[in-house]
C-alpha positions in Angstrom: -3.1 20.5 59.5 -0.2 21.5 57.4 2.2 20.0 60.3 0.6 16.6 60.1 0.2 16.5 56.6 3.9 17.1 56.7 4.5 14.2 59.4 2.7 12.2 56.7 5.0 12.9 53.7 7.8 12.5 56.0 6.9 9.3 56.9 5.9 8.0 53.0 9.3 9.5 51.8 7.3 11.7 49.9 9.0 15.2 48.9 6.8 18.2 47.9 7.4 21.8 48.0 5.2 23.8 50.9 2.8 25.5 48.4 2.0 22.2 47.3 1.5 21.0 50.6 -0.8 24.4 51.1 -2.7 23.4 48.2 -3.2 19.8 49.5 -4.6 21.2 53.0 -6.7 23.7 51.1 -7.8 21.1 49.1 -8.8 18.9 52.3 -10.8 22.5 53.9 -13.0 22.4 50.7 -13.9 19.1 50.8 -14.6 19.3 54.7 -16.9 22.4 53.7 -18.7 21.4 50.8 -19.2 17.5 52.0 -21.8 18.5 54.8 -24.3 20.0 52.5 -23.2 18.0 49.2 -22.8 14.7 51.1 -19.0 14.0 49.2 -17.5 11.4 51.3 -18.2 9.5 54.2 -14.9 10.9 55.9 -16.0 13.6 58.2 -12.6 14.4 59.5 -10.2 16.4 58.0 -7.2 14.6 59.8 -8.4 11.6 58.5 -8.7 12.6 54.8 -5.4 13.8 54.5 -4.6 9.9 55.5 -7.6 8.4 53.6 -7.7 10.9 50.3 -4.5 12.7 50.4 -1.9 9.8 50.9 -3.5 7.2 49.4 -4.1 9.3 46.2 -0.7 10.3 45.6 1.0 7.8 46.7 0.4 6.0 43.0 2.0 9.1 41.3 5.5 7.7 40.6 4.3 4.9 39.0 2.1 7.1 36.2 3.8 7.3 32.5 2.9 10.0 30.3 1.2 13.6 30.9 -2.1 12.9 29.9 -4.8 11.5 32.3 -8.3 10.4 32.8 -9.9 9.9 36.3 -13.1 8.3 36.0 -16.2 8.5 38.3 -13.7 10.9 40.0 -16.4 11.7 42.6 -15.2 14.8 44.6 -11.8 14.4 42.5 -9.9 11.2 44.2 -7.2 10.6 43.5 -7.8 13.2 40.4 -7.1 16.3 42.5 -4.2 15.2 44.6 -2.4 13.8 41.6 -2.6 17.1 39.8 -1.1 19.3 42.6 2.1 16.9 42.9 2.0 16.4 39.0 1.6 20.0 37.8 2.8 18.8 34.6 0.5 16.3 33.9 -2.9 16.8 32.7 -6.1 15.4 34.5 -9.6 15.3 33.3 -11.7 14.7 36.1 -15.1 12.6 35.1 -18.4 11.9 37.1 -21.9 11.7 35.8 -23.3 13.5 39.3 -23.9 17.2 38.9 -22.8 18.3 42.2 -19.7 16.6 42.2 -18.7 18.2 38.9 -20.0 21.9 40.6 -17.5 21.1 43.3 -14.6 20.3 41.2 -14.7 23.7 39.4 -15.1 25.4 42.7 -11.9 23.2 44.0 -10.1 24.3 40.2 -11.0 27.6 40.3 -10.2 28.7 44.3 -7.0 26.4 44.1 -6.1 28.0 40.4 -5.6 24.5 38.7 -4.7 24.6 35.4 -4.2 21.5 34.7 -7.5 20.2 35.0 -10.6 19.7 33.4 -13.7 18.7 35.1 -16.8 16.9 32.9 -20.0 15.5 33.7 -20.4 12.8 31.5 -20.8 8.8 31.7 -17.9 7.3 31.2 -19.3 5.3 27.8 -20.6 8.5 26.5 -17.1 10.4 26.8 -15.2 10.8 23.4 -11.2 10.6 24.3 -10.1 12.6 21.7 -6.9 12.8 21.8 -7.4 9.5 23.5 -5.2 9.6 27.5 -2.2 8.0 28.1 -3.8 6.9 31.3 -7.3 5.5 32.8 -7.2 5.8 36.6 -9.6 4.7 38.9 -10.2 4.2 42.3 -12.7 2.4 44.2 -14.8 2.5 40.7 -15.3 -0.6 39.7 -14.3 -4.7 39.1 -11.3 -4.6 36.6 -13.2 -5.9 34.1 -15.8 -3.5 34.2 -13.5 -0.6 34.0 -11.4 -1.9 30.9 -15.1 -2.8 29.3 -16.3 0.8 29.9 -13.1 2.8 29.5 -11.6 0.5 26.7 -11.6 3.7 24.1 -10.2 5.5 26.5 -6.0 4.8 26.7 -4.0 5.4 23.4 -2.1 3.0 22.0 0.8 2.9 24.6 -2.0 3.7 27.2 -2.2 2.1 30.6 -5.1 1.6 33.1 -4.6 2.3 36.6 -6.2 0.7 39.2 -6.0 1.6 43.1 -7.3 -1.5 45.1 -7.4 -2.3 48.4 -6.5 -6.2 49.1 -4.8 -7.4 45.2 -8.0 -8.6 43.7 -6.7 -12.1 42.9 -10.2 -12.9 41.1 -10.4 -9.9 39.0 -7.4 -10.0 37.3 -8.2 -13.4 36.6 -10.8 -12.2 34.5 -9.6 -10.2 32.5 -10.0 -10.6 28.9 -7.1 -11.9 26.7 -6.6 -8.5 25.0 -5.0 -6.8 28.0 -2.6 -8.1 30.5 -1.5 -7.0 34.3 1.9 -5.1 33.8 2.1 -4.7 37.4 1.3 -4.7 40.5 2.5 -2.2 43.0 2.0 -2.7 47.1 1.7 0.5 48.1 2.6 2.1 51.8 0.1 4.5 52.6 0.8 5.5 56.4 -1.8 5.2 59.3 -4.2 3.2 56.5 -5.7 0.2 57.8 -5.8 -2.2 55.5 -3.6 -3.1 52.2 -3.7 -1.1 49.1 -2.2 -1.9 45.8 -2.3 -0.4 42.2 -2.9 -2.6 39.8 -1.3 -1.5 35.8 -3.1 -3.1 33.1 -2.0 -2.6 29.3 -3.0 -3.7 26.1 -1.3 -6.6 24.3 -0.2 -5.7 21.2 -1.0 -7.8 18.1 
């Protein structure tokens, strides 16, 4: 698995060092372990996660500013986990309001020996962001306007919210409420995914 995951950087133009890479495959082994009795994804194999989680988690990580981030409704840490192993200087709190999710994440942080992130059950209106995150990502969470409506405490001033989609969601951003505008939109290349993705950066408008 380490060979294709490999292959798969290769092919993204993604550089990482091997015990990153270890980490990543390690990561994939949990997930594969723990999903048949905690029902974590619908991706059964392994080869396929390290397309389906793996690449098209961290292929957003260039385009994140700051050190500080929150994933919410993580589920069993996407793109939360990934991110952290090719960011180790970043800092990821990983939310979900499911118990078992949260159980799996501290058993991912604590066999994987990841510092730099903090797993929480919590809803996502409930959560106090204190000091508030430089960055709100989510993927496959919800419309745009429901995650700047429930995260909107979450980004600090300068803070941006990061949204992986598949096809650009042309309707969505149309909705958006006047306070925050689309900063950009990225097309990403995620290799062997069917299907577009995009990440979608939306900011606050100053006043």
């Amino acid at each position: 698995m380490l060979n294709k995951l490999s292959r798969l950087l290769d092919e993204a133009g993604i550089l990482l060092s091997v015990e990153q890479q270890k980490q990543l495959v390690a990561y994939v082994e949990l997930l594969h372990k723990w999903n048949k009795a905690y029902n974590l994804t619908s991706v059964r194999d392994p080869n396929e996660m390290l397309i389906r989680h793996i690449l098209d988690s961290i292929v957003v990580a260039p385009y994140l500013q700051g050190t500080r981030f929150i994933d919410v409704g993580t589920g069993p840490g996407l793109p939360g986990i990934p991110l952290s192993i090719v960011r180790p200087e970043s800092h990821f709190t990983l939310l979900d309001s499911l118990g078992k999710r949260v159980r799996f994440l501290r058993q991912v942080q604590h066999e994987l020996k990841l510092s730099n992130v903090e797993p929480v059950q919590s809803r996502v209106e409930d959560f106090p962001a204190e000091p508030p995150f430089d960055g709100v990502i989510s993927r496959a969470f919800a419309s745009l306007n429901d995650m700047v409506n429930w995260c909107h405490h979450l980004p600090g001033e300068e803070g941006r919210f990061y949204a992986l989609k598949g096809l650009l969601p042309e309707e969505e951003i149309a909705l958006l409420p006047a306070e925050l505008s689309v900063e950009a939109i990225v097309k990403l290349n995620v290799p062997h995914l069917e299907g577009e993705r995009h990440l979608v950066i939306v900011k606050p408008n100053k006043v």
